[in-house]
Short mmCIF file of the C-alpha atoms (twelve columns), coordinates in Angstrom:
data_MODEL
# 
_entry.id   MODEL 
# 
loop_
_atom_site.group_PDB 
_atom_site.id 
_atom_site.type_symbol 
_atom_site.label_atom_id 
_atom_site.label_alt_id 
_atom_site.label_comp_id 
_atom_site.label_asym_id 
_atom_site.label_seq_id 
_atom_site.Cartn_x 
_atom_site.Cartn_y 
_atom_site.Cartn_z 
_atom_site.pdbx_PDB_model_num 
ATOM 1   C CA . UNK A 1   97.764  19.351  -108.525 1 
ATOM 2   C CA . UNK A 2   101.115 21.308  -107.326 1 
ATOM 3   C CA . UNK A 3   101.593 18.762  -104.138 1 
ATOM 4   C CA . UNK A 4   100.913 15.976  -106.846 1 
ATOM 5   C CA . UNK A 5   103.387 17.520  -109.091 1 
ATOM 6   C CA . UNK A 6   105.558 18.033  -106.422 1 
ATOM 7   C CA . UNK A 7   105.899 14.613  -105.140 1 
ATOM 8   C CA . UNK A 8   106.119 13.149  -108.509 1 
ATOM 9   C CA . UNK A 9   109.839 11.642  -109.309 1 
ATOM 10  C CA . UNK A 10  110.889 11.752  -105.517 1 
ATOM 11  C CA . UNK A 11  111.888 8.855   -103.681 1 
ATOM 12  C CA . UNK A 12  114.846 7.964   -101.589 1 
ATOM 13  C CA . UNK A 13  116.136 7.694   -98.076  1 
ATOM 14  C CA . UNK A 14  116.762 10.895  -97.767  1 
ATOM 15  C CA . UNK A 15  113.467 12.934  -98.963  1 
ATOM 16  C CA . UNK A 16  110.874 11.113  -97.401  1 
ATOM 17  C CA . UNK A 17  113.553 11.305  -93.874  1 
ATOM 18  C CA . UNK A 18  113.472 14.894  -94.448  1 
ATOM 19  C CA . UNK A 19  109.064 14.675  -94.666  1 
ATOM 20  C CA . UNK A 20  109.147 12.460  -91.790  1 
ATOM 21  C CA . UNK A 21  111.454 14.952  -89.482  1 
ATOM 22  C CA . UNK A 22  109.150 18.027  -90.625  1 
ATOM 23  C CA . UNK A 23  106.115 15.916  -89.374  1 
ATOM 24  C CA . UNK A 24  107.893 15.581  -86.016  1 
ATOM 25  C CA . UNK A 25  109.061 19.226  -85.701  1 
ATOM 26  C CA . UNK A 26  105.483 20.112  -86.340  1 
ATOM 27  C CA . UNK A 27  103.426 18.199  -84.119  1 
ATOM 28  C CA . UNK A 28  106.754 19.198  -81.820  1 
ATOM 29  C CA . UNK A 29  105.760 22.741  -81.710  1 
ATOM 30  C CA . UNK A 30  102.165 22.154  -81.725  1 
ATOM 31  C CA . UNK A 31  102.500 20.222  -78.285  1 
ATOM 32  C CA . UNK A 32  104.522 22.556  -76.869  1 
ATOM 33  C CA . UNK A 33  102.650 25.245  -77.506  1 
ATOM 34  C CA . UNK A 34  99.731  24.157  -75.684  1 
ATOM 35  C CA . UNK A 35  101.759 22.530  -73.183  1 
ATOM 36  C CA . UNK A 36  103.574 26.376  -72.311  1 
ATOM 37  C CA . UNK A 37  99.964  27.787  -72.907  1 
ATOM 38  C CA . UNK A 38  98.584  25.600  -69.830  1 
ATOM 39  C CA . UNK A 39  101.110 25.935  -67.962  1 
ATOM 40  C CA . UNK A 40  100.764 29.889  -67.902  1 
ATOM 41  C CA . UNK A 41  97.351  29.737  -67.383  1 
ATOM 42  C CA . UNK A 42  97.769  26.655  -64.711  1 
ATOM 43  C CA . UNK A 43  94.843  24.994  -66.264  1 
ATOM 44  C CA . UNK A 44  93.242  22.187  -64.320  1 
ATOM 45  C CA . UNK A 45  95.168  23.397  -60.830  1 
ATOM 46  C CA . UNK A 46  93.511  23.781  -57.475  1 
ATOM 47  C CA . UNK A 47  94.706  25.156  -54.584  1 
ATOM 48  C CA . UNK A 48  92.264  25.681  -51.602  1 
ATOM 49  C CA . UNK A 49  92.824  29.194  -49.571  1 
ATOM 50  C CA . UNK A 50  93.397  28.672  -46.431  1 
ATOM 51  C CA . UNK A 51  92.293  30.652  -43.413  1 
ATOM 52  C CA . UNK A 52  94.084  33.564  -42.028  1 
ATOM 53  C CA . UNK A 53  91.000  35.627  -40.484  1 
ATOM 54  C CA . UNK A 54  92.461  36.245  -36.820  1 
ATOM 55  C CA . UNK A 55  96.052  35.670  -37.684  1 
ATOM 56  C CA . UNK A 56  98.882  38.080  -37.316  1 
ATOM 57  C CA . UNK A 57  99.304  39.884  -40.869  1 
ATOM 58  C CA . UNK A 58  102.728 38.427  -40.607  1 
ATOM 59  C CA . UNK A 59  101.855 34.990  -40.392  1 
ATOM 60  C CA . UNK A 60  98.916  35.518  -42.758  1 
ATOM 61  C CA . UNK A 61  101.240 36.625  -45.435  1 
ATOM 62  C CA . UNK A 62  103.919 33.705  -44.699  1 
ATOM 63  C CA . UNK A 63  100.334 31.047  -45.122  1 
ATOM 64  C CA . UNK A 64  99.250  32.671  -48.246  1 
ATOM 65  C CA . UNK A 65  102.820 32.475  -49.664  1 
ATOM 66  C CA . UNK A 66  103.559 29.134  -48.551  1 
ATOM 67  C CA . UNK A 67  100.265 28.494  -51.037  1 
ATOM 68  C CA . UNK A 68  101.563 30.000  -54.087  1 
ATOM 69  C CA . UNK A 69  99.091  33.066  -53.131  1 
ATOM 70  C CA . UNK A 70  100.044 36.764  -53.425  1 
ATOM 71  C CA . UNK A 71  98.994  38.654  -50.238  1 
ATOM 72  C CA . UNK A 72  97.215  42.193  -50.859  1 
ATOM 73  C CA . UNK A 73  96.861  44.307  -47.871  1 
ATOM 74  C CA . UNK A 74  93.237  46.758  -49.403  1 
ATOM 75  C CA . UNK A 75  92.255  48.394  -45.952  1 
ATOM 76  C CA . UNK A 76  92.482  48.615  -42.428  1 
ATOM 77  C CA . UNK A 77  89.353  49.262  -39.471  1 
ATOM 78  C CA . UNK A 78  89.476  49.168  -35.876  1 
ATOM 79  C CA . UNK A 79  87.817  45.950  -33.944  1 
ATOM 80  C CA . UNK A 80  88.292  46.135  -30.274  1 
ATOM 81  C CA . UNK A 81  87.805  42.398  -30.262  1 
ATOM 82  C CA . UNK A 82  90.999  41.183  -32.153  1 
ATOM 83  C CA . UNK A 83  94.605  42.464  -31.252  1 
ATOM 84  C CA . UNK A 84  96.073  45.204  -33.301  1 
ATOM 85  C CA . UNK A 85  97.680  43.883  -36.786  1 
ATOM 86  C CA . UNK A 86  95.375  40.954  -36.769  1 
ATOM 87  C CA . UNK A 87  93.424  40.061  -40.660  1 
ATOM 88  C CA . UNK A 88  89.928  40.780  -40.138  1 
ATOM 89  C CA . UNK A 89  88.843  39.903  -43.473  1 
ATOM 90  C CA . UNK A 90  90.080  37.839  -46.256  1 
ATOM 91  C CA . UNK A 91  88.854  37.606  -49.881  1 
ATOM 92  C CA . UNK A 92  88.233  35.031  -51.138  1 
ATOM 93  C CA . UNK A 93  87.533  33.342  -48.154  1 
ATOM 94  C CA . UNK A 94  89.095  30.000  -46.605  1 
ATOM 95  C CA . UNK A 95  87.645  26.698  -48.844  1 
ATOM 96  C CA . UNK A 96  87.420  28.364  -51.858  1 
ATOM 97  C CA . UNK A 97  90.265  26.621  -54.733  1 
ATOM 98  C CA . UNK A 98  91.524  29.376  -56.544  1 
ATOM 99  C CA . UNK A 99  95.249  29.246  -59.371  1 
ATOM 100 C CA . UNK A 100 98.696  29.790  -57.718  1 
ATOM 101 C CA . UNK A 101 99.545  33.316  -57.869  1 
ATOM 102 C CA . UNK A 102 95.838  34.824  -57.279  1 
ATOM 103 C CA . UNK A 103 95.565  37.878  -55.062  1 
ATOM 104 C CA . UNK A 104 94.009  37.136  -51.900  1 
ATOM 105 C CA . UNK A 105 93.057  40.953  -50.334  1 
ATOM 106 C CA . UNK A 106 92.928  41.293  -46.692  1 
ATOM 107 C CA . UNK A 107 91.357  43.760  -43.775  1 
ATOM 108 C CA . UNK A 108 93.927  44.314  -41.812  1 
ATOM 109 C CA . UNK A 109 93.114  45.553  -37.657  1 
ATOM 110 C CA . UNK A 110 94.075  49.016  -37.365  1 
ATOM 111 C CA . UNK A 111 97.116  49.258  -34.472  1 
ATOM 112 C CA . UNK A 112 95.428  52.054  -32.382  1 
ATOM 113 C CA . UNK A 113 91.918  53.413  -31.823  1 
ATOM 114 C CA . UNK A 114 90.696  55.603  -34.684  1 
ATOM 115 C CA . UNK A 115 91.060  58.926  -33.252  1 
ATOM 116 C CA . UNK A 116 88.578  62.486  -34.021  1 
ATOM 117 C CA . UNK A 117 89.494  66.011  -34.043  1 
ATOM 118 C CA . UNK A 118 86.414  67.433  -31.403  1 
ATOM 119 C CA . UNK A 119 84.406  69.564  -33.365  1 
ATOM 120 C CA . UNK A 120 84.015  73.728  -31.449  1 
ATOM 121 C CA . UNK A 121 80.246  72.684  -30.181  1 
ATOM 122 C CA . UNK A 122 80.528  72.970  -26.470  1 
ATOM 123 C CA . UNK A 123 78.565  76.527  -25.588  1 
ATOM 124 C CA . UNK A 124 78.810  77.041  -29.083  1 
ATOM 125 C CA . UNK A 125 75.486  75.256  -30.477  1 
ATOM 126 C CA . UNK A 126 72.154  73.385  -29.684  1 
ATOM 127 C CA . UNK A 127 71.164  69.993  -28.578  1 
ATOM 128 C CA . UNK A 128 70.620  69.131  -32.260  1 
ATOM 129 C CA . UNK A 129 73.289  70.684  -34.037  1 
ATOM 130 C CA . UNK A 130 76.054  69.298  -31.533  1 
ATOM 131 C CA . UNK A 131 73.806  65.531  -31.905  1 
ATOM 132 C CA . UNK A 132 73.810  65.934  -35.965  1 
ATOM 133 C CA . UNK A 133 77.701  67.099  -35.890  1 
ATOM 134 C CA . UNK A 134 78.979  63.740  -34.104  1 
ATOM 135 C CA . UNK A 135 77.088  61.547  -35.404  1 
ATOM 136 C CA . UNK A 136 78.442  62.622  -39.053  1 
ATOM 137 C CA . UNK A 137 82.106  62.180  -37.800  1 
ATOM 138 C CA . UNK A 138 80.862  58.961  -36.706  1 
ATOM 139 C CA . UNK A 139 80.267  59.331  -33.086  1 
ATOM 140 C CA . UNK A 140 77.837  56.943  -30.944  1 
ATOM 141 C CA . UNK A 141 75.755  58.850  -28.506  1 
ATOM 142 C CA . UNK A 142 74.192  58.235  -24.798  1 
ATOM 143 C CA . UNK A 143 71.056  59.841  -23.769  1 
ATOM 144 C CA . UNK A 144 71.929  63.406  -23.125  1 
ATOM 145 C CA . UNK A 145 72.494  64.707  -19.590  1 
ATOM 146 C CA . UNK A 146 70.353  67.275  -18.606  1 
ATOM 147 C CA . UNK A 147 71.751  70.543  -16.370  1 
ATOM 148 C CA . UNK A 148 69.909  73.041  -14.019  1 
ATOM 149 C CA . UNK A 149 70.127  76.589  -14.597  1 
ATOM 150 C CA . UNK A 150 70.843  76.463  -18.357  1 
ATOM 151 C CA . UNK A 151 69.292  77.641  -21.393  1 
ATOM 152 C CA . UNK A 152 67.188  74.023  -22.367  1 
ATOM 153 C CA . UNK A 153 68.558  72.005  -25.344  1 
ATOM 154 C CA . UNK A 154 71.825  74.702  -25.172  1 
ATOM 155 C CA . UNK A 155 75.527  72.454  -25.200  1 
ATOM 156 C CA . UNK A 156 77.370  73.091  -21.901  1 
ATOM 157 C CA . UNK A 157 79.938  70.360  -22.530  1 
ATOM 158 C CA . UNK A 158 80.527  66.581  -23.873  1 
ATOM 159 C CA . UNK A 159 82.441  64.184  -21.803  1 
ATOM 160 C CA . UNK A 160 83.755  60.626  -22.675  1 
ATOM 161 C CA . UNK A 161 83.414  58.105  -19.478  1 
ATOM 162 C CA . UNK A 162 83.699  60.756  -17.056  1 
ATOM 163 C CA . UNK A 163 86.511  62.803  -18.590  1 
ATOM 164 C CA . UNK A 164 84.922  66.449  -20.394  1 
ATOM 165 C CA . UNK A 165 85.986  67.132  -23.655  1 
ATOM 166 C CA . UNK A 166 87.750  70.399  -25.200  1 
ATOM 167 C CA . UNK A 167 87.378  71.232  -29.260  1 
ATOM 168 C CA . UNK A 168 90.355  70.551  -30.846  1 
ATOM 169 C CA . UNK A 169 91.883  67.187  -28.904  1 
ATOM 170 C CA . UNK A 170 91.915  63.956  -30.553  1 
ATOM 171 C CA . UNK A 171 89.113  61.702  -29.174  1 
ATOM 172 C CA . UNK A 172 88.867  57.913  -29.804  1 
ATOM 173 C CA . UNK A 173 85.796  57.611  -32.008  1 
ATOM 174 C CA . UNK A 174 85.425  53.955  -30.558  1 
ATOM 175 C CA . UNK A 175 83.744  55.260  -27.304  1 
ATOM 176 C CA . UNK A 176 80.317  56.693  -27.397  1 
ATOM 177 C CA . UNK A 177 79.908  60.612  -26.135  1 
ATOM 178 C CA . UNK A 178 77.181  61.961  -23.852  1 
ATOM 179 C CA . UNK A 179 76.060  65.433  -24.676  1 
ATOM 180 C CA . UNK A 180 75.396  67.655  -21.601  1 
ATOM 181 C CA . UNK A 181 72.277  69.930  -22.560  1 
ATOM 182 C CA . UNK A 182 70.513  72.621  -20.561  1 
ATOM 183 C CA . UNK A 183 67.521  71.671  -18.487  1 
ATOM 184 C CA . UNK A 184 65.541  75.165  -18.417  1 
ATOM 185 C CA . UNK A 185 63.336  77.115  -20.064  1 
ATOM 186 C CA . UNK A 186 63.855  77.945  -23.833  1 
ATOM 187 C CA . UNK A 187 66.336  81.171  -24.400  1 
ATOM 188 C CA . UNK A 188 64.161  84.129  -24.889  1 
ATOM 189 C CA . UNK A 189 66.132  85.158  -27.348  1 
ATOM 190 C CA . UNK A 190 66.249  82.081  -29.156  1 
ATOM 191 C CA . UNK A 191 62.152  82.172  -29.280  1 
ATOM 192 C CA . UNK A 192 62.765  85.798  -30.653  1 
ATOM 193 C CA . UNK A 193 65.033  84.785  -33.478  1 
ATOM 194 C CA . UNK A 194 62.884  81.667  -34.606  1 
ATOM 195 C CA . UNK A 195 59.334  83.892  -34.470  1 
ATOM 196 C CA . UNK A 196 61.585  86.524  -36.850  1 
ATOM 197 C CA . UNK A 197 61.973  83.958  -38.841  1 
ATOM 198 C CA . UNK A 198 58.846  81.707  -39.157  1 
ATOM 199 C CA . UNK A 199 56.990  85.028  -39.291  1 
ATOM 200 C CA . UNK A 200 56.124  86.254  -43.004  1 
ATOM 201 C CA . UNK A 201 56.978  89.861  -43.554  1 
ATOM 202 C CA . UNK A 202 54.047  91.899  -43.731  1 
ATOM 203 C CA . UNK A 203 53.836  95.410  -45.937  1 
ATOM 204 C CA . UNK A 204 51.499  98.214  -45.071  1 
ATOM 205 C CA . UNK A 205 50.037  99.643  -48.805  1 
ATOM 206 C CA . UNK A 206 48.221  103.507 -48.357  1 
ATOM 207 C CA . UNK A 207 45.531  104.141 -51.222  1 
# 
């Protein structure tokens, strides 16, 4: 009734130009509304990633760029395999089509071996204490060497290759260890301590 009432007695050039122009402006704004919403959001654009797994991270960041991708460096690990700086790892991986300005995060090749303070085990500990200490710093192990004329299963020394290790250097943890153990019989002492202990304490009662 109030649009009725307010068209009613209105005519003229200029009026219905004025309804015609608001028309415009508002389909206008409409359009370009969704025409800046999908162009933030880049709807309907592809771009495939392209592969930089065993590329320099230098020229893996210039390829990703060159793509309208952002370049995330999330971690490095050592790979004897690949030269040091090289992309180990890309996600999301080459072929996938992905928006301009996605992260793409890569693994980068450490430039060096990972390198181990040597834990105090040498003469220090047994067989299976030194073998449960490595491994947890992330050691690989040979077969232990065995030695004459030491207590069995007791730690005389670790070497790497053929070079013996001290506690306290910095030791690549890329190359395994061998262990070298006694090759005799058991410490006496050693079979006193763990009878002491496996032995339940016994009490003596007078009635």
């Amino acid at each position: 009734m109030g649009l009725k009432r307010y068209f009613t007695g209105k005519s003229g050039a200029w009026f219905w130009g004025n309804i015609v122009m608001m028309i415009v402006v508002l389909f206008g704004v409409v359009f370009g509304v969704f025409g800046l919403l999908g162009e933030f959001t880049h709807n309907g654009e592809k771009i495939e990633v392209p592969s930089v797994v065993g590329s320099s991270v230098e020229i893996a960041e210039r390829t990703l760029e060159n793509s309208k991708l952002r370049v995330v460096i999330s971690d490095s690990m050592f790979n004897a395999k690949l030269p040091a700086g090289a992309v180990i790892e890309q996600t999301p991986r080459a072929g996938n089509f992905v928006k301009s300005g996605r992260r793409v995060y890569l693994i980068i090749n450490m430039r060096g071996e990972p390198m181990v303070k040597f834990p105090d085990i040498i003469n220090n500990c047994s067989l299976r204490e030194a073998e449960a200490q490595l491994t947890v710093l992330g050691f690989s192990l040979t077969p232990p060497e065995r030695i004459e004329g030491q207590p069995r299963d007791f730690v005389v020394g670790v070497k790497q290759g053929m070079r013996g290790l001290h506690a306290g250097e910095m030791v690549s943890r890329e190359r395994a260890l061998t262990i070298l153990a006694g090759a005799g019989e058991i410490d006496s002492t050693e079979i006193e301590k763990d009878s002491v202990a496996e032995s339940p304490t016994t009490i003596e009662l007078d009635f």
